[in-house]
C-alpha positions as a LaTeX table, in Angstrom:
\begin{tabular}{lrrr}
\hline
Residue & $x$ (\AA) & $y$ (\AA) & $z$ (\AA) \\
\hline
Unk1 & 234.01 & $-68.25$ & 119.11 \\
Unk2 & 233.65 & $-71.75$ & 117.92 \\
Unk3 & 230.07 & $-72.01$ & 119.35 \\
Unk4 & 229.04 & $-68.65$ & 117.75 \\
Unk5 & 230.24 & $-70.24$ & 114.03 \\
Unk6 & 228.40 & $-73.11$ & 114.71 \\
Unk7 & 225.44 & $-71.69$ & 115.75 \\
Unk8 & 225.89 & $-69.08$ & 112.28 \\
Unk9 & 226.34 & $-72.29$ & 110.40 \\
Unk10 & 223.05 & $-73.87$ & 111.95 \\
Unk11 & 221.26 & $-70.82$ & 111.27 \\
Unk12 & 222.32 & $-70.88$ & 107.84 \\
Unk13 & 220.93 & $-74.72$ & 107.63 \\
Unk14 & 217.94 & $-73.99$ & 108.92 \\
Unk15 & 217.28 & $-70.38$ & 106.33 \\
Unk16 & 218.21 & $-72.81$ & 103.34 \\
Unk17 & 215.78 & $-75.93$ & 104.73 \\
Unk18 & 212.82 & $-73.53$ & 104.79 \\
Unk19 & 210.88 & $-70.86$ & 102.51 \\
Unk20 & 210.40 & $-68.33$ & 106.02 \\
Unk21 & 210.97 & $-68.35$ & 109.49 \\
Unk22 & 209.55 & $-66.23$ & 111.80 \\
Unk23 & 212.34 & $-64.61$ & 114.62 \\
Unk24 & 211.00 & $-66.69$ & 117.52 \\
Unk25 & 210.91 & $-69.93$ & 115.77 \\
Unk26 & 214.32 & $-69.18$ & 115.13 \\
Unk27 & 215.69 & $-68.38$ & 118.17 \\
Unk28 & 213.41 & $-71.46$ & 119.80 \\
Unk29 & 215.84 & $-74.10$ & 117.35 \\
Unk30 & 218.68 & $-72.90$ & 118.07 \\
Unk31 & 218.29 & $-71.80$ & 121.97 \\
Unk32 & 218.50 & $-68.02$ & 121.92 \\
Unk33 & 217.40 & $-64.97$ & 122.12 \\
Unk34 & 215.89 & $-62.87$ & 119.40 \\
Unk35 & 218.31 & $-60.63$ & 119.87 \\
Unk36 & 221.09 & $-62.98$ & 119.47 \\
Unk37 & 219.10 & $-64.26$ & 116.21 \\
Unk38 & 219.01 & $-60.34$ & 114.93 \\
Unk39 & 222.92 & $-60.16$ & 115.55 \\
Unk40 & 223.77 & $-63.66$ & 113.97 \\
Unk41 & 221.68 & $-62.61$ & 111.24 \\
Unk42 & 223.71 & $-59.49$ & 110.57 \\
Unk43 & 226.98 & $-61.37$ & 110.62 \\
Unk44 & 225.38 & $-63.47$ & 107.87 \\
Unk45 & 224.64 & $-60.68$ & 105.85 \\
Unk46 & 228.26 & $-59.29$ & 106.04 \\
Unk47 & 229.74 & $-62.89$ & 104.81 \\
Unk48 & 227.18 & $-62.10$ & 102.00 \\
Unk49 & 224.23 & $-64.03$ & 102.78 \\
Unk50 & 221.01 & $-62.02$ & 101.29 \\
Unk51 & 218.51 & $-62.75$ & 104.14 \\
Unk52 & 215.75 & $-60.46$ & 103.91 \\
Unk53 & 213.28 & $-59.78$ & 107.05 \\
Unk54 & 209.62 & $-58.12$ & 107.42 \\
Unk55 & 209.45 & $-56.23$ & 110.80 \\
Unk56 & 206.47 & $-56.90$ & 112.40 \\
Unk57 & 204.04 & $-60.04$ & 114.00 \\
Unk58 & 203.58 & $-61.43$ & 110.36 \\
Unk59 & 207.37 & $-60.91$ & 109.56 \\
Unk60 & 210.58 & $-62.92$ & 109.77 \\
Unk61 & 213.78 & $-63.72$ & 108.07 \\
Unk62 & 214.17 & $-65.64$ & 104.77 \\
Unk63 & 217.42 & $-65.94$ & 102.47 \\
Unk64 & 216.66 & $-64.17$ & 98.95 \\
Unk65 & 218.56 & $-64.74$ & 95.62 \\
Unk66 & 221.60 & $-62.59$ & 95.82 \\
Unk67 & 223.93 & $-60.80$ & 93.15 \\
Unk68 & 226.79 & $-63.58$ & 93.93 \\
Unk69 & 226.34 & $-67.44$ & 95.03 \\
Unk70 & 227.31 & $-67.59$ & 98.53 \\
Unk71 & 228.88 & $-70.70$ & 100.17 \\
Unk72 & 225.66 & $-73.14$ & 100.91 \\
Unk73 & 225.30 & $-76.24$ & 103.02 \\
Unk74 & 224.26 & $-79.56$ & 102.14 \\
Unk75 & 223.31 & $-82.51$ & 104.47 \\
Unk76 & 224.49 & $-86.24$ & 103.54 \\
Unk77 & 222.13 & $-86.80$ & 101.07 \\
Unk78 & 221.70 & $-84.04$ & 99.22 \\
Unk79 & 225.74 & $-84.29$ & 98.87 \\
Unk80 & 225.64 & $-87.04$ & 97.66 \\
Unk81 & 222.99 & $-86.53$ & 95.19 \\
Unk82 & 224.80 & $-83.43$ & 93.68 \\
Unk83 & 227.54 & $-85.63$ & 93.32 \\
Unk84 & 226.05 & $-88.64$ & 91.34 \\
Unk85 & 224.23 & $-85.39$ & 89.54 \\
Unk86 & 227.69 & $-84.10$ & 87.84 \\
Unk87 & 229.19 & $-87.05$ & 87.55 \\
Unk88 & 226.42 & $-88.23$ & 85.47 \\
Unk89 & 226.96 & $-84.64$ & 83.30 \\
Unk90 & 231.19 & $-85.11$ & 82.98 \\
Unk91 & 229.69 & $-87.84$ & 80.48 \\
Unk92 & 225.85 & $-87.03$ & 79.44 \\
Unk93 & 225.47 & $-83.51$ & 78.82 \\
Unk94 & 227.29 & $-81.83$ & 75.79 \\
Unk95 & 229.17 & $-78.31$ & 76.64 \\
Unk96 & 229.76 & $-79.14$ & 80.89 \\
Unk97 & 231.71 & $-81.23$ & 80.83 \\
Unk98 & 234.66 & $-79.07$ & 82.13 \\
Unk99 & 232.22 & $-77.21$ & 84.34 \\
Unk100 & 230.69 & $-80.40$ & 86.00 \\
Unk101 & 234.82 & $-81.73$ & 86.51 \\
Unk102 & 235.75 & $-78.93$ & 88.28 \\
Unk103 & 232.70 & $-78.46$ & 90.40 \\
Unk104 & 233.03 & $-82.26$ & 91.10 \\
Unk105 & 236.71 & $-82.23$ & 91.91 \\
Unk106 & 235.52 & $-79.38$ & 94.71 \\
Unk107 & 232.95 & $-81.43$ & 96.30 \\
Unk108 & 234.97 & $-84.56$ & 96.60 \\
Unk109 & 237.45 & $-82.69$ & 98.21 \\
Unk110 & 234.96 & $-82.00$ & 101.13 \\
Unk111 & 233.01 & $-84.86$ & 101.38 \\
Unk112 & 233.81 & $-86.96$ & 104.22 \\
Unk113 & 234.97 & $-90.53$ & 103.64 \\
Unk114 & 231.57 & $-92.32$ & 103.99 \\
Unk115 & 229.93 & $-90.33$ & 101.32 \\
Unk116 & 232.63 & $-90.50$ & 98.95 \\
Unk117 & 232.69 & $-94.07$ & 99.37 \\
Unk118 & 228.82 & $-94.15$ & 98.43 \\
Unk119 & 229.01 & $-91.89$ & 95.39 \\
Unk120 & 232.55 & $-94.33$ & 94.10 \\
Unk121 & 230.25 & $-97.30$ & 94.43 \\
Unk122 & 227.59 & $-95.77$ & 92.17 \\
Unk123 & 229.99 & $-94.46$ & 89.73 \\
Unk124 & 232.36 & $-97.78$ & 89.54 \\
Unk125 & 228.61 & $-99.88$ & 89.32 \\
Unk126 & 227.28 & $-98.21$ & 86.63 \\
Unk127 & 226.94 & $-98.92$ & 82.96 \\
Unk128 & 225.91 & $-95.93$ & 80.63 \\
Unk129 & 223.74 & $-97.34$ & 77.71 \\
Unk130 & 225.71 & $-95.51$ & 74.34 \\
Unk131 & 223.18 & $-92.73$ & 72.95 \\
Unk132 & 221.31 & $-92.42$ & 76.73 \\
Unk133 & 219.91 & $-89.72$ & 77.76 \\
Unk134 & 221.41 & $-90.20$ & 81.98 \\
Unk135 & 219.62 & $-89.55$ & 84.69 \\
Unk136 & 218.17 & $-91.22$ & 87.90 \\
Unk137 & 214.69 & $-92.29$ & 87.62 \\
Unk138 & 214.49 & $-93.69$ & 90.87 \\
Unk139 & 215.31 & $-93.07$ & 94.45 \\
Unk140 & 218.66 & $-91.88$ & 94.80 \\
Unk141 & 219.01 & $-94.00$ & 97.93 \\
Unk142 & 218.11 & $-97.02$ & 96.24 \\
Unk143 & 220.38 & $-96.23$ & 93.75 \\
Unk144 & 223.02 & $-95.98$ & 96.83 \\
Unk145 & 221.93 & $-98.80$ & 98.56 \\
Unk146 & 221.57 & $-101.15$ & 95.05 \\
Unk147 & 225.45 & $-99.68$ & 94.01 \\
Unk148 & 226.70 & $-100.23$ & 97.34 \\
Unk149 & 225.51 & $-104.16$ & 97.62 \\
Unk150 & 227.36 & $-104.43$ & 93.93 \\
Unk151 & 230.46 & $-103.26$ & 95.22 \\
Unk152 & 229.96 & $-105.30$ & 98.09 \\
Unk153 & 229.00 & $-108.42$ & 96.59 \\
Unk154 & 225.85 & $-108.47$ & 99.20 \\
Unk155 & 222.88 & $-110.48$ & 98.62 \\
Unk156 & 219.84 & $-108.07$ & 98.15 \\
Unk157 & 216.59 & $-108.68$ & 99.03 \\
Unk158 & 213.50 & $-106.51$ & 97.85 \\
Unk159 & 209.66 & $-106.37$ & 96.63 \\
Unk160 & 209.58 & $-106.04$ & 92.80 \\
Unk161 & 206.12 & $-104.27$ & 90.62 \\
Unk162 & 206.26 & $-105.37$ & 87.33 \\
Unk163 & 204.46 & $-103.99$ & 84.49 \\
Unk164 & 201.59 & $-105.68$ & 85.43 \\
Unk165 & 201.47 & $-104.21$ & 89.06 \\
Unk166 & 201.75 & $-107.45$ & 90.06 \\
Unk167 & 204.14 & $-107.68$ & 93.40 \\
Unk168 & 206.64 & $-110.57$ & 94.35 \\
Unk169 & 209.55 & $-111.30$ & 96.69 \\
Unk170 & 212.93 & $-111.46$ & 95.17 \\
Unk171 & 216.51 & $-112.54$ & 96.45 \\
Unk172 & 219.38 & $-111.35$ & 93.68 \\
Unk173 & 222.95 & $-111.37$ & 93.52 \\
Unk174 & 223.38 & $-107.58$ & 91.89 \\
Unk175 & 226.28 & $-107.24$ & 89.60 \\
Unk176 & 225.55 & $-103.71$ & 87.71 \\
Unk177 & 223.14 & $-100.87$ & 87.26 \\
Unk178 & 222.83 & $-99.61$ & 83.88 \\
Unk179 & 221.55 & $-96.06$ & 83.13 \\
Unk180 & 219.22 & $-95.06$ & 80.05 \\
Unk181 & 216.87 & $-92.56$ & 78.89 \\
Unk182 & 216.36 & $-91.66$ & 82.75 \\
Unk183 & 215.57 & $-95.28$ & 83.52 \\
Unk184 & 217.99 & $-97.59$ & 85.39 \\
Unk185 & 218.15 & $-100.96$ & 85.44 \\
Unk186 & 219.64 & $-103.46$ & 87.76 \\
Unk187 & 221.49 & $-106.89$ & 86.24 \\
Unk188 & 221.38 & $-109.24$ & 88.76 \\
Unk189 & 221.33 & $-113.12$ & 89.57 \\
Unk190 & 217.87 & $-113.63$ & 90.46 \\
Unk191 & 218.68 & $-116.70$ & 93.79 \\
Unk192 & 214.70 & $-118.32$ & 93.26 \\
Unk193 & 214.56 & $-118.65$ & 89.52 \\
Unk194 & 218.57 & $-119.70$ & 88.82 \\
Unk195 & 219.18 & $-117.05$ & 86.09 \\
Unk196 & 219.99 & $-113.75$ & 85.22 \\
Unk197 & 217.42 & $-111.05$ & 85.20 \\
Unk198 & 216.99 & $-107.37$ & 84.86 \\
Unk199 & 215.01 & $-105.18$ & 87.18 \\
Unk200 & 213.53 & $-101.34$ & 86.41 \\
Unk201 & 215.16 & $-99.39$ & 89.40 \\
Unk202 & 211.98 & $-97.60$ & 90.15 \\
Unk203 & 209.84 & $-100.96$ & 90.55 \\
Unk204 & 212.48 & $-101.74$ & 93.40 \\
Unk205 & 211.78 & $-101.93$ & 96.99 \\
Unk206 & 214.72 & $-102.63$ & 99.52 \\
Unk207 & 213.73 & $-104.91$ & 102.30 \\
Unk208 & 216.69 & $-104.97$ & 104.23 \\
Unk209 & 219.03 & $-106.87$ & 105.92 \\
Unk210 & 220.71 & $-107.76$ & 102.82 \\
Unk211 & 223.30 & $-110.51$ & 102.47 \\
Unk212 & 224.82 & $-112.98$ & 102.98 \\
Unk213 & 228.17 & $-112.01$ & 100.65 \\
Unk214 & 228.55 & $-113.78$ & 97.43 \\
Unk215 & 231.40 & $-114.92$ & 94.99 \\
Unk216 & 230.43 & $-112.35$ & 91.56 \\
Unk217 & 229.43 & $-114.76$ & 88.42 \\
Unk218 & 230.11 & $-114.44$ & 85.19 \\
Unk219 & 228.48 & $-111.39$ & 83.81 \\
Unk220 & 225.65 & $-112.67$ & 80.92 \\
Unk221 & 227.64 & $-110.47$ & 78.29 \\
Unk222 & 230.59 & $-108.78$ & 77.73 \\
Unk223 & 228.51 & $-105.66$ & 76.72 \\
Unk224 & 225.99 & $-104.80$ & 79.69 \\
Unk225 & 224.83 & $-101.84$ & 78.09 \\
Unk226 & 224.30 & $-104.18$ & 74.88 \\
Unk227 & 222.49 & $-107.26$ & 76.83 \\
Unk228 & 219.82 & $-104.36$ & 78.41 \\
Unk229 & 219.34 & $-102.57$ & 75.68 \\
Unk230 & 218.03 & $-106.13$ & 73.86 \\
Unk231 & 216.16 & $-106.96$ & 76.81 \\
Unk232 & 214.19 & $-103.72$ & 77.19 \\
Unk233 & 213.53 & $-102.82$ & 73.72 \\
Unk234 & 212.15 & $-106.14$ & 72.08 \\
Unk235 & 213.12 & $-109.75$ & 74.08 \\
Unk236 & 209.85 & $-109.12$ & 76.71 \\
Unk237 & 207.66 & $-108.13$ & 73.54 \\
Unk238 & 205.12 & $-111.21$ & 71.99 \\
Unk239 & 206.04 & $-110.03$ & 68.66 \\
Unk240 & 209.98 & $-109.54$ & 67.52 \\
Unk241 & 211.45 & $-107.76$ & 64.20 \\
Unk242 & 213.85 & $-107.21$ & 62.63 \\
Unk243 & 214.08 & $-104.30$ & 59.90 \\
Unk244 & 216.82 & $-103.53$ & 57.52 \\
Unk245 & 216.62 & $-99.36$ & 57.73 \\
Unk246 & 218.26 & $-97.18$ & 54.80 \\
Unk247 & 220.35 & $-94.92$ & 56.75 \\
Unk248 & 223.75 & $-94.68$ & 58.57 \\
Unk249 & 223.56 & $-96.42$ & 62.18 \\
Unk250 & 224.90 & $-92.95$ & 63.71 \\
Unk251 & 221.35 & $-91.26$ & 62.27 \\
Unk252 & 219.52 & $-93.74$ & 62.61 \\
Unk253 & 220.49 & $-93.81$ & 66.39 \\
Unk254 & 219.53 & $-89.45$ & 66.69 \\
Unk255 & 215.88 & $-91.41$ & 66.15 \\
Unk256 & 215.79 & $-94.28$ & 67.92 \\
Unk257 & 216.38 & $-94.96$ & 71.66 \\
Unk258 & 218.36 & $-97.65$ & 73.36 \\
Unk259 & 215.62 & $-98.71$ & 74.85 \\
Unk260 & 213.47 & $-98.59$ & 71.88 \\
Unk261 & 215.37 & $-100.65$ & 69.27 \\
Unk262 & 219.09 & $-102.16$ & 68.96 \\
Unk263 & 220.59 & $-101.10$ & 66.12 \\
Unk264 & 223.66 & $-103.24$ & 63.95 \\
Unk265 & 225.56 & $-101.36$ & 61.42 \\
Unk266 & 225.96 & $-103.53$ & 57.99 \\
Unk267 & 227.52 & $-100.95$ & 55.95 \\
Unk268 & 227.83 & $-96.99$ & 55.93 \\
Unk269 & 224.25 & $-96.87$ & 54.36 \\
Unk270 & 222.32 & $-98.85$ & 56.33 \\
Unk271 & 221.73 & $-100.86$ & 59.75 \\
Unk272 & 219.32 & $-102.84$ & 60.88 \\
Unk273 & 216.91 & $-102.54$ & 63.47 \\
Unk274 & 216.28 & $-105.21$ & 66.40 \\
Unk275 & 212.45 & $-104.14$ & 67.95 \\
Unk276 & 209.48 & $-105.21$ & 69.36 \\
Unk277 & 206.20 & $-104.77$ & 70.82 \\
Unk278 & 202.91 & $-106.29$ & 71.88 \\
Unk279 & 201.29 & $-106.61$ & 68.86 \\
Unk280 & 201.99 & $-106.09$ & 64.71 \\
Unk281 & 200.14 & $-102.80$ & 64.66 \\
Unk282 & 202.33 & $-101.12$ & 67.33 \\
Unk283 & 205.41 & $-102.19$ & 65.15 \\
Unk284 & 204.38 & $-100.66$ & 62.24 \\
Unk285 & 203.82 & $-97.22$ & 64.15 \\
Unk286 & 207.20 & $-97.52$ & 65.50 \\
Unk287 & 208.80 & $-98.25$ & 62.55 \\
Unk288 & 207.34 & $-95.82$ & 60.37 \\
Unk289 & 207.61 & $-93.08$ & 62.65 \\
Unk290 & 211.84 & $-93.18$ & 62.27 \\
Unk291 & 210.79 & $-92.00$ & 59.52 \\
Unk292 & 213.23 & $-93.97$ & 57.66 \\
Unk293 & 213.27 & $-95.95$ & 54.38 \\
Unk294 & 213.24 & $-99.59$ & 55.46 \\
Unk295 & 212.46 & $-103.13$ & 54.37 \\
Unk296 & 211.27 & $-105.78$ & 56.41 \\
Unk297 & 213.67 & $-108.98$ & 57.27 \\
Unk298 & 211.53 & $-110.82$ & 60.00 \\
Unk299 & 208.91 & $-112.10$ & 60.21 \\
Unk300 & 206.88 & $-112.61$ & 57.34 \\
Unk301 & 203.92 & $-111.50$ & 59.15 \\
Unk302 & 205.01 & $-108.21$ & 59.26 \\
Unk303 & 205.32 & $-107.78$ & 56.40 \\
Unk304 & 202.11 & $-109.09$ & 55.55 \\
Unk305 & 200.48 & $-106.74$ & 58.11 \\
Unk306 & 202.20 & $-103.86$ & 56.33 \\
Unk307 & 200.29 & $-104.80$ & 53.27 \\
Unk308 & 197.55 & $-105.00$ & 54.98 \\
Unk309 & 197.77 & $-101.63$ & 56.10 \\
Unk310 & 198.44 & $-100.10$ & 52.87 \\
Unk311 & 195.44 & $-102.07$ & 51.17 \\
Unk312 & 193.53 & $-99.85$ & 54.20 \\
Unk313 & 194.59 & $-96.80$ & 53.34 \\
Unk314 & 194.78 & $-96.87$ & 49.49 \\
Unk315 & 191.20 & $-97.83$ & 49.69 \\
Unk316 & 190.77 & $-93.97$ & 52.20 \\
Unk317 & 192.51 & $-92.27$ & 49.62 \\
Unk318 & 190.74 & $-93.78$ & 46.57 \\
Unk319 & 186.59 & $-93.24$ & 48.02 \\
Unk320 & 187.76 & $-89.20$ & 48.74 \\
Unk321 & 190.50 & $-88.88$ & 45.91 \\
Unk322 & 189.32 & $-86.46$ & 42.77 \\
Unk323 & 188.51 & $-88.04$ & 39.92 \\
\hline
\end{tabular}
């Protein structure tokens, strides 16, 4: 009995890992007949499995969508990636919240202790950025392995691409990953250059075997979320502003990205607006497009670009403007 459910459950594996077997590939992976395969097929149907078969030499069994959601397997890592998935959604998504709890609180019942261990460590090592939109943007076994060395206090060594495409050797002492606007970021003591740094996820390479163990510094700021959000959205930029904009922080921020801009409330009115970018022109784009009353604080360059730019177009409006 116990080696006919685990051949069923095998069988049902191998119907959900591919589009459409064929009844003697079938009974070759699992060591049958095809007339045990026929049988175990029927017994699937009756726990309500929809598997649909073609007779013939061009036929074979596939599982359809069915009226109900039957029970389904999952392998390690597509456990644990549901996992991260809702517990990214008990915070991200607006209206499934409940939903994603209880579906969560079902699947960590079930997960064996090494997997729940791996999905805690992303969970407890992650920072959401306020106003993100969540989501892994990178491997979610780098994510695992990057969490995991966090919680562990591991050295990790990996191959980093900037934005250049330029490729170099790093040694870090992770302390966080912080999620935004499907990116993540890693906040880490970078060993070589004796300071902290932050790392895109996605431009990460593990090069295992990480360690030795480490005593955790000091984070950089109290506010992780905060300290990335500066980093990516203006501190790598040649040209910094900083923009007083004419509209409550909380609309302002329906506009404008974490990663695009930090915004500082100064009163229920208005905010200002922490950017940057690689050159004056760029700024202007992004600043305009808020589409926000503003005025210019910093620098004075800016705001003689601006001027600049309206000179430009007052002089396109005047040579085709009626008389």
């Amino acid at each position: 009995m116990l080696e006919t459910s685990a051949r069923l459950l095998r069988l049902l594996s191998l119907l959900q890992a591919h589009r459409e077997w064929s009844g003697a590939d079938l009974a070759d992976r699992l060591g049958v007949t095809p007339r045990t395969v026929r049988r175990d097929v029927d017994r699937l149907r009756e726990l309500g499995y929809p598997v649909h078969s073609a007779p013939g030499t061009a036929g074979g069994y596939r599982l359809s969508a069915g009226a109900e959601l039957p029970p389904l397997l999952l392998d390690d890592e597509e456990a644990v990636a549901v996992a991260v998935g809702l517990r990214q959604a008990t915070g991200g998504v607006a209206g499934i919240e409940e939903t994603s709890v209880r579906a969560l609180a079902k699947l960590e019942q079930v997960l064996p202790d090494r997997l729940r261990r791996r999905v805690s460590a992303l969970s407890s090592f992650t920072v959401p950025m306020p106003g993100a939109v969540q989501g892994p943007g990178a491997d979610p076994a780098v994510l695992i392995e990057l969490a995991s060395a966090c919680r562990d206090a591991h050295q990790l060594r990996f191959t980093y691409r900037d934005h250049g495409g330029t490729v170099t050797r790093r040694t870090a002492e992770p302390l966080r990953l912080v999620a935004a606007r499907r990116r993540w970021y890693l906040v880490a003591w970078d060993v070589d250059r004796d300071d902290w740094r932050t790392y895109r996820v996605d431009r990460i390479t593990p090069t295992p075997p990480h360690g030795p163990r480490f005593t955790p510094r000091r984070p950089p700021a109290d506010d992780l979320a905060a300290y990335v959000a500066k980093g990516v959205s203006g501190a790598v930029y040649r040209e910094q502003a900083t923009v007083l904009l004419r509209v409550p922080l909380e609309r302002a921020a329906e506009r404008i990205s974490p990663a695009a801009g930090v915004l500082e409330a100064v009163d229920e009115h208005s905010c200002l607006l922490h950017t940057g970018a690689h050159g004056l022109d760029v700024l202007v784009v992004h600043i305009v497009l808020a589409g926000f009353d503003f005025e210019v604080r910093e620098p004075v360059e800016l705001t003689e670009h601006i001027r600049e730019i309206r000179d430009r177009l007052d002089r396109a409006l005047g040579d085709g403007a009626p008389g």
